[in-house]
C-alpha positions as semicolon CSV with decimal commas, in nm:
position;residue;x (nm);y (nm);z (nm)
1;X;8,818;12,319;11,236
2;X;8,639;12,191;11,558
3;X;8,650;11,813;11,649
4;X;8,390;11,693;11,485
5;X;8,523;11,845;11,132
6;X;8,883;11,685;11,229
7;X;8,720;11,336;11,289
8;X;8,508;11,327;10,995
9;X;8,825;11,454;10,782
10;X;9,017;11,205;10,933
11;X;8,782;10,909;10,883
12;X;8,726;11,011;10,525
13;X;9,101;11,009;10,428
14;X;9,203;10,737;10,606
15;X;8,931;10,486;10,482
16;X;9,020;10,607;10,122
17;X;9,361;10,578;10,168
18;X;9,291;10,212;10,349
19;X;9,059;10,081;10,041
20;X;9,354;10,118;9,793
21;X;9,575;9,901;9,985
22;X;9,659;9,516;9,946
23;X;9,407;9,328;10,098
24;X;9,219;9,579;10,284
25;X;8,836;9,494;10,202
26;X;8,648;9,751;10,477
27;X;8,743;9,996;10,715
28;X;8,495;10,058;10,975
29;X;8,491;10,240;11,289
30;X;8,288;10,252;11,633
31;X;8,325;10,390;11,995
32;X;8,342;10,749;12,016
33;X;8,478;10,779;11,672
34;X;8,182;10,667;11,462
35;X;7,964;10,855;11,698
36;X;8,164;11,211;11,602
37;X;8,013;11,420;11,891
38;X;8,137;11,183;12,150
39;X;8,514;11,264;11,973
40;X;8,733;11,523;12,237
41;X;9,053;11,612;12,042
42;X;9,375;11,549;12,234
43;X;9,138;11,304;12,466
44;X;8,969;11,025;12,294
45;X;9,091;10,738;12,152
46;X;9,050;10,586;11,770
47;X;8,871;10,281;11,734
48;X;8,974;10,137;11,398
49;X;8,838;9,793;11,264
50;X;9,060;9,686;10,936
51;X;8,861;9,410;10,742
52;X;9,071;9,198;10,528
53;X;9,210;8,860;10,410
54;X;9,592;8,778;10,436
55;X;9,646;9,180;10,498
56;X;10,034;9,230;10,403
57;X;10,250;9,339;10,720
58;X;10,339;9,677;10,496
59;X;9,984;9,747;10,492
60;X;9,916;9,683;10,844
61;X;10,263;9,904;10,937
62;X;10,096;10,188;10,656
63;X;9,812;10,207;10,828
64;X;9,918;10,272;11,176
65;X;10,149;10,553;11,048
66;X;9,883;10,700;10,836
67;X;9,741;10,753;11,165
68;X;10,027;10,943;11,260
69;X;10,067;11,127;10,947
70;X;9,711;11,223;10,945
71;X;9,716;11,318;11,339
72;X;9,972;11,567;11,208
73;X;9,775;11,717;10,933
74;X;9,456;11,708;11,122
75;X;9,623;11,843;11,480
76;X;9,362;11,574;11,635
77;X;9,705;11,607;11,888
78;X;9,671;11,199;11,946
79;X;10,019;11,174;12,074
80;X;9,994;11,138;12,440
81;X;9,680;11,012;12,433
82;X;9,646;10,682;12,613
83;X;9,560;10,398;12,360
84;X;9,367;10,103;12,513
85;X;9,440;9,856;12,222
86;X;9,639;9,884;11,906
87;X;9,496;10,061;11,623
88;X;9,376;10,005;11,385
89;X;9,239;9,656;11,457
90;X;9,327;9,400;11,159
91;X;9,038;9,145;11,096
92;X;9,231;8,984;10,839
93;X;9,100;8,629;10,831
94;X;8,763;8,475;10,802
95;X;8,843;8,334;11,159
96;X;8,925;8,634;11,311
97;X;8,613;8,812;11,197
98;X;8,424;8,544;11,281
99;X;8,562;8,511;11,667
100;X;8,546;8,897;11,657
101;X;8,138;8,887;11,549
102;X;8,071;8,650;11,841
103;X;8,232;8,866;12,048
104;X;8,018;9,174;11,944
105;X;7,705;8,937;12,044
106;X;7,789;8,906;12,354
107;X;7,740;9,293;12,443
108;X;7,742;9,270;12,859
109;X;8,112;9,101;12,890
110;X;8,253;9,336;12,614
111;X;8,071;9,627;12,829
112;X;8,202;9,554;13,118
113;X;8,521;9,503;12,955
114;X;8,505;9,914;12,891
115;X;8,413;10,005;13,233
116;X;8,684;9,777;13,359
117;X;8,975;9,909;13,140
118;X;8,834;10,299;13,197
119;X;8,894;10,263;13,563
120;X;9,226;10,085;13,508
121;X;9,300;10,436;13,293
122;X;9,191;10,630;13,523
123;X;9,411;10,507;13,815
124;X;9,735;10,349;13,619
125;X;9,942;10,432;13,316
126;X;9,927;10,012;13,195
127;X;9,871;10,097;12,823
128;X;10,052;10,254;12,613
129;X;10,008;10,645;12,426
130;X;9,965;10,680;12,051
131;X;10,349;10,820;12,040
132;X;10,476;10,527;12,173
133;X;10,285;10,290;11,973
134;X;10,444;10,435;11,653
135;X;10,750;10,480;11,752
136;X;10,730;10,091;11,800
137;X;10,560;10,035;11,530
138;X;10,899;10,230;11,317
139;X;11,157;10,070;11,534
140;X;10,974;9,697;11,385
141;X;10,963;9,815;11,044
142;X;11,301;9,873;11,018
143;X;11,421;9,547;11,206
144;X;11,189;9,348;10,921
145;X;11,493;9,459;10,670
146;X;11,772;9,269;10,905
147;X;11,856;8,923;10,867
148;X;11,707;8,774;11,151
149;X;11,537;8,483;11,211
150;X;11,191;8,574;11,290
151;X;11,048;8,919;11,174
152;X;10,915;9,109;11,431
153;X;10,657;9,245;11,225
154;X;10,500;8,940;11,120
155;X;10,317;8,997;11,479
156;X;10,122;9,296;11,397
């Protein structure tokens, strides 16, 4: 399977998947992953946008691991690749999506937003891989189940 046969596969299963969770509405995607030929496995990144309304922590915390699980089945060998925000992105208030849709408008500062955090890449290691995000992303799951005070995972 060459890259853009993984992506596609990928993008497939995990909007499926996605749709028949709790308060997912649309999953959409952009970047290099919409456009499928721009996609280097074991390189690029996943942008994810979740659309959704009160999106349940559970679902959020499935759908970074289906991510992983499908990253496994796929071999799209995501693991040390360098995210540059979390993903997927939950949209899951009419606020958010609204704040995110003026942001889209204003095309220059978001573009020079990418050029700024590509050289950042390039030179540093300030964000995080995919490996690390779900290991995180476990770790918070399983502190939600102890009896403290504030859930971690009500910040995701």
């Amino acid at each position: 399977m060459n890259d853009k046969e993984k992506i596609e596969a990928f993008k497939l299963e995990y909007r499926e998947k996605m749709l028949k969770m709790k308060g997912i509405h649309e999953v959409h995607y952009f970047g290099s992953t919409e456009e499928t030929d721009k996609w280097v496995s074991g390189k690029s990144d996943l942008d994810i946008l979740v659309y959704g309304n009160n999106i349940p922590s559970r679902t959020k915390i499935y759908g970074v691991l289906l991510i992983e699980k499908l990253n496994n089945k796929l071999n799209l060998k995501l693991d040390d690749v360098t995210a540059g925000h979390p993903t997927p992105i939950y949209l899951d208030s009419p606020q958010r999506l609204l704040t995110f849709k003026l942001i889209q408008q204003t095309r220059f500062i978001t573009n020079t937003a990418r050029i700024a955090a590509k050289s950042l890449l390039s030179r540093e290691k300030l964000f995080f891989n995919y490996r690390t995000l779900w290991n995180a992303v476990k770790i918070a799951s399983f502190l939600e189940h102890l009896p403290f005070p504030l859930t971690p995972c009500k910040f995701l």
